[in-house]
TORKOL-4160 file (C-alpha; in steps of 0.2 Angstrom, whole numbers, padded with zeros to 4 digits, m for minus):
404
<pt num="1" X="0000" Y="0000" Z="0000"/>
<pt num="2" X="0008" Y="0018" Z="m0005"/>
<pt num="3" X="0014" Y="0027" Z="0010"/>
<pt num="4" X="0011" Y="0045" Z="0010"/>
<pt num="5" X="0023" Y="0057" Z="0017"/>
<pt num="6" X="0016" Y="0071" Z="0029"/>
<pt num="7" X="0021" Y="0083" Z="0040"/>
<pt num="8" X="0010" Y="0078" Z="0054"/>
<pt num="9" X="0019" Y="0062" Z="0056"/>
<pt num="10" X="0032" Y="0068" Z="0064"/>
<pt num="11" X="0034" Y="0062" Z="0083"/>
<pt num="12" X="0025" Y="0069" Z="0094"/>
<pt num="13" X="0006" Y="0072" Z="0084"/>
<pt num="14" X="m0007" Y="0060" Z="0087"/>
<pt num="15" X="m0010" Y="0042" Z="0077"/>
<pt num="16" X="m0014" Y="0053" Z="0058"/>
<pt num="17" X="m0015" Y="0041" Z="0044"/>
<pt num="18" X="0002" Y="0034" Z="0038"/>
<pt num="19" X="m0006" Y="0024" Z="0022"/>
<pt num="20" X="m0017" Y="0028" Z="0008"/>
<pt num="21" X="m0032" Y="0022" Z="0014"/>
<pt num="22" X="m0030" Y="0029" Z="0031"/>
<pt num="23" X="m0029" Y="0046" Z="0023"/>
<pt num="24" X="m0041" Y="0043" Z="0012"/>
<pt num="25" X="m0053" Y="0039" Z="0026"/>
<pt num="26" X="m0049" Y="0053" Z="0035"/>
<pt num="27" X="m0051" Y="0066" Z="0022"/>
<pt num="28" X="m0068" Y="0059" Z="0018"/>
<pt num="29" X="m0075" Y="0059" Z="0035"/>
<pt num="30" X="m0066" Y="0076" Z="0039"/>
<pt num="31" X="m0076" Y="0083" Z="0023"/>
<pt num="32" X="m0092" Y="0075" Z="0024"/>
<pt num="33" X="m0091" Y="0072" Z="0003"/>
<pt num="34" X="m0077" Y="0071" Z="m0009"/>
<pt num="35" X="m0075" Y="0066" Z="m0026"/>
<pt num="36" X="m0061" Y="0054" Z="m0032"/>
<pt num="37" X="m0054" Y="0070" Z="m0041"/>
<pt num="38" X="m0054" Y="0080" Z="m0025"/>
<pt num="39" X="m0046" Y="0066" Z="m0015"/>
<pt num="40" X="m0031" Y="0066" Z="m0027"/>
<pt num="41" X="m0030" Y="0086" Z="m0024"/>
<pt num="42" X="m0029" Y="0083" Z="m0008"/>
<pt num="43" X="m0020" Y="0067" Z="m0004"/>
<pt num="44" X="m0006" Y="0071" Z="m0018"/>
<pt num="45" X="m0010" Y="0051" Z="m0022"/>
<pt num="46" X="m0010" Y="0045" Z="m0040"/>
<pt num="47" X="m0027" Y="0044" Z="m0047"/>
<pt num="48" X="m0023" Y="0025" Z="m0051"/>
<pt num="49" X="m0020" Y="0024" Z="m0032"/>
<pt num="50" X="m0036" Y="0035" Z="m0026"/>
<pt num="51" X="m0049" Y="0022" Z="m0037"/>
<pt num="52" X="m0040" Y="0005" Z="m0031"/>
<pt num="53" X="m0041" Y="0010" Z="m0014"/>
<pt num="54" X="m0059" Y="0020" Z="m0015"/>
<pt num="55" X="m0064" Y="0002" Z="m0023"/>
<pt num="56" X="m0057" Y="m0009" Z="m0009"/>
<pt num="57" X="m0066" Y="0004" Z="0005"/>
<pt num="58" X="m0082" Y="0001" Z="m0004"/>
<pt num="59" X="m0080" Y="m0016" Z="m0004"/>
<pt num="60" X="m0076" Y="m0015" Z="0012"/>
<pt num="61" X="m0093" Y="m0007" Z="0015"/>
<pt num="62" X="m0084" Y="0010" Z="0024"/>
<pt num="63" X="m0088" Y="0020" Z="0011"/>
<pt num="64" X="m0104" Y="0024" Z="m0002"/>
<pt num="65" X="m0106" Y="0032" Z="m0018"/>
<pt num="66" X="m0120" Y="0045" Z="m0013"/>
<pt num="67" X="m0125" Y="0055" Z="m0029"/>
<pt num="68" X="m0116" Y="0067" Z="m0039"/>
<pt num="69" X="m0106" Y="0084" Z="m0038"/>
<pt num="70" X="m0103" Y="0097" Z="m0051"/>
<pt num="71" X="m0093" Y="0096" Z="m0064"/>
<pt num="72" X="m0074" Y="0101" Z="m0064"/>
<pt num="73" X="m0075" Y="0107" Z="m0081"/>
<pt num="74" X="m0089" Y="0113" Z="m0092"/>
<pt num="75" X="m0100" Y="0102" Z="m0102"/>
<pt num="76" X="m0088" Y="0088" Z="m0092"/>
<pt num="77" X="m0097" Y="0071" Z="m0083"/>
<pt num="78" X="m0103" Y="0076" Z="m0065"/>
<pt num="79" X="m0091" Y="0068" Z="m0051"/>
<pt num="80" X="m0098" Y="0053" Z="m0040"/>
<pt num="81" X="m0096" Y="0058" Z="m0021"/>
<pt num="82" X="m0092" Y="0048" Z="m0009"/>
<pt num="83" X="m0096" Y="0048" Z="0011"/>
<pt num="84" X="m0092" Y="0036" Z="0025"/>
<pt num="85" X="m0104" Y="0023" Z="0030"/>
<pt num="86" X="m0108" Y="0028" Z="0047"/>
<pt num="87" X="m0115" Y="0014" Z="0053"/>
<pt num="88" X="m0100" Y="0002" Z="0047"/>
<pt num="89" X="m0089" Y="0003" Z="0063"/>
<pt num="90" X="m0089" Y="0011" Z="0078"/>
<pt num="91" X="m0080" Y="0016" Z="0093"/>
<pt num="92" X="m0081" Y="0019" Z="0112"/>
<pt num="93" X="m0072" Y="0035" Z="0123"/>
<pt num="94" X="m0070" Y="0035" Z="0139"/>
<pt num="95" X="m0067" Y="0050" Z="0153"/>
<pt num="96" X="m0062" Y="0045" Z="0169"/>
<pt num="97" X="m0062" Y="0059" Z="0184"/>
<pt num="98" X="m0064" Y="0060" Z="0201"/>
<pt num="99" X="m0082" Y="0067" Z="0200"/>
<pt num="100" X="m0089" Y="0058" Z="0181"/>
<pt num="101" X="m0085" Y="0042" Z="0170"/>
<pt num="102" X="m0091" Y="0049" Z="0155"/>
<pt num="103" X="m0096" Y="0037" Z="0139"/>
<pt num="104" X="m0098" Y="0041" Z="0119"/>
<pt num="105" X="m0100" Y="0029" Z="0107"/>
<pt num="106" X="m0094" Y="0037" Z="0091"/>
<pt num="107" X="m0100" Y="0030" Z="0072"/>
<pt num="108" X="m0087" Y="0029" Z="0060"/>
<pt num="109" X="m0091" Y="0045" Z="0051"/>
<pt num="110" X="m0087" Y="0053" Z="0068"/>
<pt num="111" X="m0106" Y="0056" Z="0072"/>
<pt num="112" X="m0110" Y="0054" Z="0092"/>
<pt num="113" X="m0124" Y="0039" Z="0093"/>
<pt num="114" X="m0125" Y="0037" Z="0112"/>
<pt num="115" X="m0119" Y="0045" Z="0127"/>
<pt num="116" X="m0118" Y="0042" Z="0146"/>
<pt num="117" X="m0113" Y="0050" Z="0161"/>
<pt num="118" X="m0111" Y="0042" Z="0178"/>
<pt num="119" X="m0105" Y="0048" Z="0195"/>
<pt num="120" X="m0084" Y="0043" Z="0195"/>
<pt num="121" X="m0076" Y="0032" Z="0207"/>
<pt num="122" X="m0071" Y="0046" Z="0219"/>
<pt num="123" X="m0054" Y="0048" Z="0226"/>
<pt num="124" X="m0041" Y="0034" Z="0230"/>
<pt num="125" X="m0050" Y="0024" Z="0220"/>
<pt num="126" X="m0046" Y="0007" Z="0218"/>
<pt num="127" X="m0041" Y="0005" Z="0199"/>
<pt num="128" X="m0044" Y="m0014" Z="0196"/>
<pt num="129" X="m0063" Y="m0013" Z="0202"/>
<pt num="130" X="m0063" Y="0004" Z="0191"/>
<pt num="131" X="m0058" Y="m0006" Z="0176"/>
<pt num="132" X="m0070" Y="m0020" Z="0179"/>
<pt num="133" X="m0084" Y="m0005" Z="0182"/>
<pt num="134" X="m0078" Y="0003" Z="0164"/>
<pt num="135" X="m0078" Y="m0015" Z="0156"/>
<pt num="136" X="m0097" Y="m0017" Z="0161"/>
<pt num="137" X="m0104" Y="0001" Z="0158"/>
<pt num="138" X="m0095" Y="m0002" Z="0141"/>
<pt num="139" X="m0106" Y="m0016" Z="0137"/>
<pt num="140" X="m0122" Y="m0010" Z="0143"/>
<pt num="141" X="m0119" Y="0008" Z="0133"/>
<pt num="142" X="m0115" Y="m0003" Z="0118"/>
<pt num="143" X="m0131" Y="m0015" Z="0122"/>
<pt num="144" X="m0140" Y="0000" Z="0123"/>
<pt num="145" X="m0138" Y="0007" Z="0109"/>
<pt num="146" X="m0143" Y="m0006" Z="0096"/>
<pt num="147" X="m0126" Y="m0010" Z="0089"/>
<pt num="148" X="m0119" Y="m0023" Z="0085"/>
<pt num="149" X="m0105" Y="m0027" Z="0096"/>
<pt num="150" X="m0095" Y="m0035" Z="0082"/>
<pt num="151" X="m0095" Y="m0017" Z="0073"/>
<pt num="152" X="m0085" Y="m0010" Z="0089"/>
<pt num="153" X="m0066" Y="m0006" Z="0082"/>
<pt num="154" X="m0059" Y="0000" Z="0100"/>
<pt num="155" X="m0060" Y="0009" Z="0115"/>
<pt num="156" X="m0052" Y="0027" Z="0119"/>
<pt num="157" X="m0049" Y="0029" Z="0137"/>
<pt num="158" X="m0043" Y="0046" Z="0143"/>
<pt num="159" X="m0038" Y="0052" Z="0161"/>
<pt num="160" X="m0028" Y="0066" Z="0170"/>
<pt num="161" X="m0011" Y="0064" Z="0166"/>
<pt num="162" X="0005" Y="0063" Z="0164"/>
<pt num="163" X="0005" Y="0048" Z="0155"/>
<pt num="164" X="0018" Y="0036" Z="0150"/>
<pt num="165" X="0010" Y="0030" Z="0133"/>
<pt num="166" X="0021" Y="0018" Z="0128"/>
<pt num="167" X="0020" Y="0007" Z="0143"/>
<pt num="168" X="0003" Y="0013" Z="0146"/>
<pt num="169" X="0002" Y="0018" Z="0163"/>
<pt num="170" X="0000" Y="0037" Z="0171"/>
<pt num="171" X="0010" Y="0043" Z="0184"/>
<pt num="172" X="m0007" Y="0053" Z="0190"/>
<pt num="173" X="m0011" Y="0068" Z="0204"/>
<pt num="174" X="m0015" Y="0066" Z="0220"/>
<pt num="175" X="m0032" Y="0061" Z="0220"/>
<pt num="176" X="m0030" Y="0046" Z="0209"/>
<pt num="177" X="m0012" Y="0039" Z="0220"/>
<pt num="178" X="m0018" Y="0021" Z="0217"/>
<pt num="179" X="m0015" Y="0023" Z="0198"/>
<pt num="180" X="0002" Y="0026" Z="0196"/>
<pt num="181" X="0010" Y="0014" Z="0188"/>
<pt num="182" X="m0003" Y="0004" Z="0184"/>
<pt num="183" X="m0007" Y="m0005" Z="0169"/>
<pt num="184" X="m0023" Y="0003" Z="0163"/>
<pt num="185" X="m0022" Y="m0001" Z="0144"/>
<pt num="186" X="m0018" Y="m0019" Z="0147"/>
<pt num="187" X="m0031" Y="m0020" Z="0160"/>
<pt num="188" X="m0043" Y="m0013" Z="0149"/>
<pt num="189" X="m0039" Y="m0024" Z="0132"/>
<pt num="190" X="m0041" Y="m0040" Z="0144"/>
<pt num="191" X="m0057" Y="m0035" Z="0151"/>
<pt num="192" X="m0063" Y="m0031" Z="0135"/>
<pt num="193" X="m0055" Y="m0040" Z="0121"/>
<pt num="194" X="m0053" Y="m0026" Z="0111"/>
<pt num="195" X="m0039" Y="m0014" Z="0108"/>
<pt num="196" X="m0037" Y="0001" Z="0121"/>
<pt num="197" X="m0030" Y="0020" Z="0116"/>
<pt num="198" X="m0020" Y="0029" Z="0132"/>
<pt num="199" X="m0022" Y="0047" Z="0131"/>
<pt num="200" X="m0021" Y="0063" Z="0139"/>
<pt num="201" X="m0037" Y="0072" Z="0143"/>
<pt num="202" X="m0033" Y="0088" Z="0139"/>
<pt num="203" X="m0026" Y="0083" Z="0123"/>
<pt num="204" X="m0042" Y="0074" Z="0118"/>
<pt num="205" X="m0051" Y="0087" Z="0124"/>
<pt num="206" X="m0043" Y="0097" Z="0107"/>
<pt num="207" X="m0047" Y="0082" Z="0096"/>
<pt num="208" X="m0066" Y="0082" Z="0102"/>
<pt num="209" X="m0069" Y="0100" Z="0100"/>
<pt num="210" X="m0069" Y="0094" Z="0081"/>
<pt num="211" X="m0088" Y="0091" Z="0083"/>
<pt num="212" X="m0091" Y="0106" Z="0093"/>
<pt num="213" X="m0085" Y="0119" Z="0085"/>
<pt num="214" X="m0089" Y="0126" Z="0067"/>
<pt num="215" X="m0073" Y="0136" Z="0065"/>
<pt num="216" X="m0063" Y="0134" Z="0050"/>
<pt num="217" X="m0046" Y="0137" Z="0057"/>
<pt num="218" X="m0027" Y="0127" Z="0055"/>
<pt num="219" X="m0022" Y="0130" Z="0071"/>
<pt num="220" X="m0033" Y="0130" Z="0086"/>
<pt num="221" X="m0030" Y="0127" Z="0107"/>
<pt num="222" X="m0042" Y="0119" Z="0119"/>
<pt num="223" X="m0040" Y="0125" Z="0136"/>
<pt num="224" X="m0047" Y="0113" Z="0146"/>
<pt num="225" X="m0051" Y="0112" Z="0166"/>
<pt num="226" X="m0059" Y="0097" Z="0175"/>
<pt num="227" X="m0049" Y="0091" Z="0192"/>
<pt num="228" X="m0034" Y="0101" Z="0184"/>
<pt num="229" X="m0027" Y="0114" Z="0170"/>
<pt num="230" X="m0023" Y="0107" Z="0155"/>
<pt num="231" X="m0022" Y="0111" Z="0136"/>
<pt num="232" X="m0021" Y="0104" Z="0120"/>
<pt num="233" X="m0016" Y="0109" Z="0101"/>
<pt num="234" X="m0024" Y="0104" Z="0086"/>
<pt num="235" X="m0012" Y="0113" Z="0068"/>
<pt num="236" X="m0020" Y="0108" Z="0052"/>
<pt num="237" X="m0032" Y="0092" Z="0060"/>
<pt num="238" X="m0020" Y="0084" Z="0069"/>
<pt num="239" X="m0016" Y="0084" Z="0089"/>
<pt num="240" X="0002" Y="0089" Z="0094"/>
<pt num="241" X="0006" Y="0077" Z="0110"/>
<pt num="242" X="0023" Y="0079" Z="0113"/>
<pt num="243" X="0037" Y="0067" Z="0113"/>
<pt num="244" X="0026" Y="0058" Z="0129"/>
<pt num="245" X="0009" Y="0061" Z="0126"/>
<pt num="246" X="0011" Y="0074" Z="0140"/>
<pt num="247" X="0012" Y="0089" Z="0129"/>
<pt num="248" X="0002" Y="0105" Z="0133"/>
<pt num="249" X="0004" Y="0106" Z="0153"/>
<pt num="250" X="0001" Y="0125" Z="0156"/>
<pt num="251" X="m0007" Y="0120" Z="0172"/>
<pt num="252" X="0012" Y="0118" Z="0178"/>
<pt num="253" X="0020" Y="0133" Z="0170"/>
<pt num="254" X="0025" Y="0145" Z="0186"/>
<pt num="255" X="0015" Y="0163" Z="0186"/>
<pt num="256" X="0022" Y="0165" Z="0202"/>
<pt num="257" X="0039" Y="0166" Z="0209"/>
<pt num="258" X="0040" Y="0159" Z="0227"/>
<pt num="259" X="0020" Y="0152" Z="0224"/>
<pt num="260" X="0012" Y="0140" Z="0234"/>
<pt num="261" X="0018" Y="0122" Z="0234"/>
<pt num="262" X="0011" Y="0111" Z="0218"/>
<pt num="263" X="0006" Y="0094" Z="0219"/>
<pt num="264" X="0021" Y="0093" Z="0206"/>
<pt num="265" X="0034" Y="0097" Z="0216"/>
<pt num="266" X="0035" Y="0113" Z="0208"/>
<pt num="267" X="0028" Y="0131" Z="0216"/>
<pt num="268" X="0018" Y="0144" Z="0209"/>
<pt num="269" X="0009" Y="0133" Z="0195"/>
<pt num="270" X="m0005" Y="0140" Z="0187"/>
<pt num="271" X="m0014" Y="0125" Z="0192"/>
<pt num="272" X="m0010" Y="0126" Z="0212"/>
<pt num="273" X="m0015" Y="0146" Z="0213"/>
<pt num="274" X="m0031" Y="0147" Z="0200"/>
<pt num="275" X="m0037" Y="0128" Z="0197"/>
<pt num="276" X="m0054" Y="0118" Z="0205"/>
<pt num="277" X="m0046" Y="0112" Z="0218"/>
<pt num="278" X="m0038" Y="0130" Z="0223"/>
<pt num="279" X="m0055" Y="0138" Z="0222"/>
<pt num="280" X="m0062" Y="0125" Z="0234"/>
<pt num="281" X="m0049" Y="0127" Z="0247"/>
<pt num="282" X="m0053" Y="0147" Z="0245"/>
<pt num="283" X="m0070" Y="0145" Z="0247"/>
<pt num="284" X="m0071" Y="0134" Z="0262"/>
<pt num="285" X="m0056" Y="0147" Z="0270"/>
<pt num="286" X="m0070" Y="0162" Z="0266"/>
<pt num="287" X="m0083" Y="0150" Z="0274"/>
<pt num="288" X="m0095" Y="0146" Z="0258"/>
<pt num="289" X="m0107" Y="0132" Z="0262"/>
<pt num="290" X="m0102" Y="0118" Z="0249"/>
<pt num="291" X="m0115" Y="0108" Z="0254"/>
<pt num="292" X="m0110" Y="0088" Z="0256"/>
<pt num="293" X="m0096" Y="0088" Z="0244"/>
<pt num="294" X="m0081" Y="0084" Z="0255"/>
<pt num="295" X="m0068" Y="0085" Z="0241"/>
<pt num="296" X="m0059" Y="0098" Z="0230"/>
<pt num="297" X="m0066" Y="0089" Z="0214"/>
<pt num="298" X="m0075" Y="0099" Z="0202"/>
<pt num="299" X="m0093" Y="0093" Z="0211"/>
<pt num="300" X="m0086" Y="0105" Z="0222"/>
<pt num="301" X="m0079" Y="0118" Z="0213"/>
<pt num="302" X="m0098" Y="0119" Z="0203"/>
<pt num="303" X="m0107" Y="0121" Z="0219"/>
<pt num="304" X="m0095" Y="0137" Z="0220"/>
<pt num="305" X="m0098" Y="0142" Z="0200"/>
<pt num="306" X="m0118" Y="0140" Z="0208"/>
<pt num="307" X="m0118" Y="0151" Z="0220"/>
<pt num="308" X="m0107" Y="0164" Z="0211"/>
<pt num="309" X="m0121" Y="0163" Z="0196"/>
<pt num="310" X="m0133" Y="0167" Z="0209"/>
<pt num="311" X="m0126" Y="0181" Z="0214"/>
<pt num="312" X="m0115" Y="0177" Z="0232"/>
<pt num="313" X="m0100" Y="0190" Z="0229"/>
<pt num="314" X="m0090" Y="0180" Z="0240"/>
<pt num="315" X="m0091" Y="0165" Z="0227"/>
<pt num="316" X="m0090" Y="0175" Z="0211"/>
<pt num="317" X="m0073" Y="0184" Z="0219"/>
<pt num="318" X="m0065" Y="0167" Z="0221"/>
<pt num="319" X="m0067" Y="0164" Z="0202"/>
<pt num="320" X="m0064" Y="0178" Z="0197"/>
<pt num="321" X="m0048" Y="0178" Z="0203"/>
<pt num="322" X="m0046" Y="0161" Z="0197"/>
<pt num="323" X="m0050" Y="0167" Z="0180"/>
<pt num="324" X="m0037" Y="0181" Z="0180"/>
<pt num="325" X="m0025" Y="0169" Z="0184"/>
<pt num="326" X="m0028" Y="0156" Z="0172"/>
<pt num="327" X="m0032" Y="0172" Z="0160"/>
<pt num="328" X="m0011" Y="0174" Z="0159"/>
<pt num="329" X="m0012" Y="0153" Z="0155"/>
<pt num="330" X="m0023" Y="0156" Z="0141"/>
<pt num="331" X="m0012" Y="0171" Z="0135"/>
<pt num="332" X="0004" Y="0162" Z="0135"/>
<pt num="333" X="m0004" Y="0149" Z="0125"/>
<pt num="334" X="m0013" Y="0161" Z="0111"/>
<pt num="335" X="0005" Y="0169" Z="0109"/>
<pt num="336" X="0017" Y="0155" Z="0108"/>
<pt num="337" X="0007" Y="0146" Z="0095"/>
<pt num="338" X="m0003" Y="0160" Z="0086"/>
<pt num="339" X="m0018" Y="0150" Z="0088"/>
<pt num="340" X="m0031" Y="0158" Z="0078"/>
<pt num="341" X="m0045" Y="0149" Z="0091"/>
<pt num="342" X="m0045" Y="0147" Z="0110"/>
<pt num="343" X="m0058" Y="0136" Z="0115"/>
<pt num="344" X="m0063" Y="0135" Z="0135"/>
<pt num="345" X="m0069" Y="0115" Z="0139"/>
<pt num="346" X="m0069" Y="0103" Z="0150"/>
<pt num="347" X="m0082" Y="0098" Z="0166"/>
<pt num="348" X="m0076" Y="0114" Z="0174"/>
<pt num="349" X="m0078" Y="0126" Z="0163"/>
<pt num="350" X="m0094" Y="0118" Z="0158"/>
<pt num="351" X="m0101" Y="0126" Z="0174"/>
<pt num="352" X="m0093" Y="0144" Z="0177"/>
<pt num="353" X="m0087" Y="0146" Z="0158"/>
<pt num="354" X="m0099" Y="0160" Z="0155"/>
<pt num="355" X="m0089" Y="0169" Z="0171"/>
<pt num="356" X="m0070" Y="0165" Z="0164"/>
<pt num="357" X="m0074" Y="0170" Z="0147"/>
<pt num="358" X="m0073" Y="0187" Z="0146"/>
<pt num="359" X="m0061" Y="0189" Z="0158"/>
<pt num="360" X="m0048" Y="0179" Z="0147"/>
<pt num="361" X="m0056" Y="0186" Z="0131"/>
<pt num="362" X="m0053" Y="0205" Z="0138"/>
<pt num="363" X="m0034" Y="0198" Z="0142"/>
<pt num="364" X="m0031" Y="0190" Z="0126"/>
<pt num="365" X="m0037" Y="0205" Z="0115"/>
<pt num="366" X="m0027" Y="0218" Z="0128"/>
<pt num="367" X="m0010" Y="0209" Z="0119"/>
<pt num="368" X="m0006" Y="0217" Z="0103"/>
<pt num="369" X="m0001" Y="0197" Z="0098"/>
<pt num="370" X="m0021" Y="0193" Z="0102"/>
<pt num="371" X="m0028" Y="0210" Z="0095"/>
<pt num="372" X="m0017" Y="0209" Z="0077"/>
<pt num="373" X="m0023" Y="0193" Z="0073"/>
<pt num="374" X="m0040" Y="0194" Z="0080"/>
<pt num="375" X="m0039" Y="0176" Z="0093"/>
<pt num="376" X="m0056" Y="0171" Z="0098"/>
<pt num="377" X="m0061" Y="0163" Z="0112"/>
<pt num="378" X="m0076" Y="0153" Z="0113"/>
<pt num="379" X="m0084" Y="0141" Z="0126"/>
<pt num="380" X="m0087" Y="0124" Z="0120"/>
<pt num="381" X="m0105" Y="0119" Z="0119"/>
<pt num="382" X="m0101" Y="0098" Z="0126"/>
<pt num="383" X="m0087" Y="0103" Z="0138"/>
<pt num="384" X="m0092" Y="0088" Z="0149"/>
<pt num="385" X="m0090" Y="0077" Z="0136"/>
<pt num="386" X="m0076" Y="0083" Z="0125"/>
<pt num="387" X="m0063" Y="0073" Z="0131"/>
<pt num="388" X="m0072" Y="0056" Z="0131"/>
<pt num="389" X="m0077" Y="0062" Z="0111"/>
<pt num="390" X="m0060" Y="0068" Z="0107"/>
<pt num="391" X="m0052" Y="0049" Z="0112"/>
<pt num="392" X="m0067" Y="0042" Z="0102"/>
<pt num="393" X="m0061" Y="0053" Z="0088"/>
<pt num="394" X="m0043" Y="0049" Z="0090"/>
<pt num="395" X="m0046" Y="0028" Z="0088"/>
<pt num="396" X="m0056" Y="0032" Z="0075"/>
<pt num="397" X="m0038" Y="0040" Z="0065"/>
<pt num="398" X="m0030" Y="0025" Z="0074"/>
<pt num="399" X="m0020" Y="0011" Z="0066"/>
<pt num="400" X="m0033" Y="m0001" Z="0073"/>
<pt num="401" X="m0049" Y="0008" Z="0063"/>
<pt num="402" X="m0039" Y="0010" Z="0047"/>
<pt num="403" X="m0037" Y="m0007" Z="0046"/>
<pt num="404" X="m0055" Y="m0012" Z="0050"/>
């Protein structure tokens, strides 16, 4: 099979196509529609190569003929188009936090069929039972939905990182001790004899935002905050992951020189001053009533965005100074990579988005960096469920679907 030569396969982006027919999957499902003619424009394949391979993907039954496009030239025949199958394959993604396990089954055009969202296993969880519980809810979503469990390529499991990907363990934060080290993508395939994908939720977090946001930019950040302060890059469709999978760890970039301690073992993270479980130990110093959430989770931290959105000024103070803080994260971000598109997302921001927005928008735009080029920054409209997506999304590019 022709290989093709991309930039995006360089080390450290997520699993792009590395044959023909993966990147010709890709660039019909990233499209919606394309001719034959148009996937040699954009492939940079031979024409003899595009039709043997279009052939083999329809015989596959992954991809349909579906009507006809304009003509490339005038009085010339009209092209054939040609879509993904959606219901061919499918895949599972998977967020795991303190607060939510959060499910998607993905079709193979990318299309979410089903969705669930249950309460997490809470802190210093025990991950084998976690795993066995993941392995269940995987089935009954699956069971659910009506499809075929034959159809089901994989399983994208996401979770705070670091992450050592190749081993496929995570060395994880406090609230998740009992995890590092272990072996959760083994665990997984055994539970479910199918083939599991490791990744960062952050970073995910940038691939889901594919279904969630309608602008047409190269190169875009997600800013995402659920127990912690994470981003991820997306340039020209493909995730940036950095040599590790680790790539994009603002949380733990220093704002302040002789900060308080971070769970890192650096001082002054963005992360230990501005994130959830910052805001929770603020509100419960300024004596905020949190209810029966006993942990800095983001259960927590969205009792707080509650009472700030219903006007207690102690509780909107508290996030407003988060939101300054993380304000000089998101700048940082918008200037090193000239991200044309910022988007907020994530559980956290899910809850108190609409009070961080213009706070980082006004920062942004004050930069002549932000104001030249006109950065937006939106709010994503799934932010609970745009990591579990974006590692659906990200088996879907994987070797394992473009074998199917």
């Amino acid at each position: 099979m022709q290989q093709v030569s991309d930039s995006s396969q360089s080390p450290g982006y997520d699993p792009a196509p590395t044959s023909s027919r993966g990147l010709i999957v890709d660039r019909i499902r990233s499209a919606g529609t394309l001719s034959r003619v148009e996937l040699t424009q954009l492939t940079g394949l031979k024409a003899p190569s595009v039709t043997a391979v279009v052939r083999r993907l329809i015989d596959d039954g992954l991809v349909a003929e579906t009507g006809r496009g304009a003509s490339t030239s005038i009085g010339g025949k009209p092209r054939t188009l040609l879509q993904i199958r959606a219901a061919a394959r499918y895949v599972v993604g998977v967020h795991l936090s303190e607060d939510h396990l959060t499910y998607v089954l993905v079709d193979y055009a990318g299309g979410v069929v089903a969705r669930w969202r249950r309460d997490g296993p809470g802190d210093d969880s025990d991950p084998e039972q976690v795993v066995a519980r993941v392995a269940i809810e995987t089935g009954e979503l699956i069971a659910s939905s009506g499809v075929d469990p034959a159809l089901v390529l994989g399983l994208g499991f996401v979770c705070p990182g670091p992450l050592i990907r190749n081993r496929g363990v995570t060395s994880a934060p406090p609230s998740m001790t009992r995890w590092v080290g272990f072996p959760i993508r083994s665990r997984l395939e055994e539970r479910l004899g199918m083939p599991v994908l490791l990744e960062n939720d952050a970073t995910a977090a940038a691939a889901g935002t594919r279904l969630t946001t309608s602008h047409d930019v190269s190169v875009m950040a997600a800013l995402f905050m659920s127990e912690g302060i994470g981003s991820g890059l997306r340039l020209n469709g493909n995730v940036y992951q950095g040599a590790h999978g680790n790539a994009g760890e603002v949380g733990h970039i220093c704002v302040q020189i002789g900060g308080p301690r971070c769970w890192c073992g650096g001082t002054g993270c963005l992360e230990a001053l501005a994130g959830p479980a910052a805001v929770v130990a603020k509100a419960r110093a300024a004596g905020l009533d949190l209810g029966s959430h006993r942990h800095s989770g983001v259960a927590a931290f969205a009792a707080i965005a509650r009472l700030a959105l219903s006007g207690d000024s102690r509780a909107e103070a508290i996030i407003r100074d988060s939101a300054a803080w993380i304000a000089l994260g998101a700048q940082t971000i918008a200037n090193m990579y000239d991200v044309q598109l910022l988007v907020l997302t994530g559980p956290a921001f899910a809850v108190a988005g609409t009070i961080y927005l213009p706070i980082l928008q006004e920062r942004i735009l004050s930069s002549v960096f932000g104001r030249s080029v006109g950065t937006k920054v939106v709010l994503d409209e799934r932010g609970h469920d745009a990591a579990a997506i974006g590692a659906a999304l990200m088996m879907l590019k994987s070797e394992h679907a473009i074998s199917a």
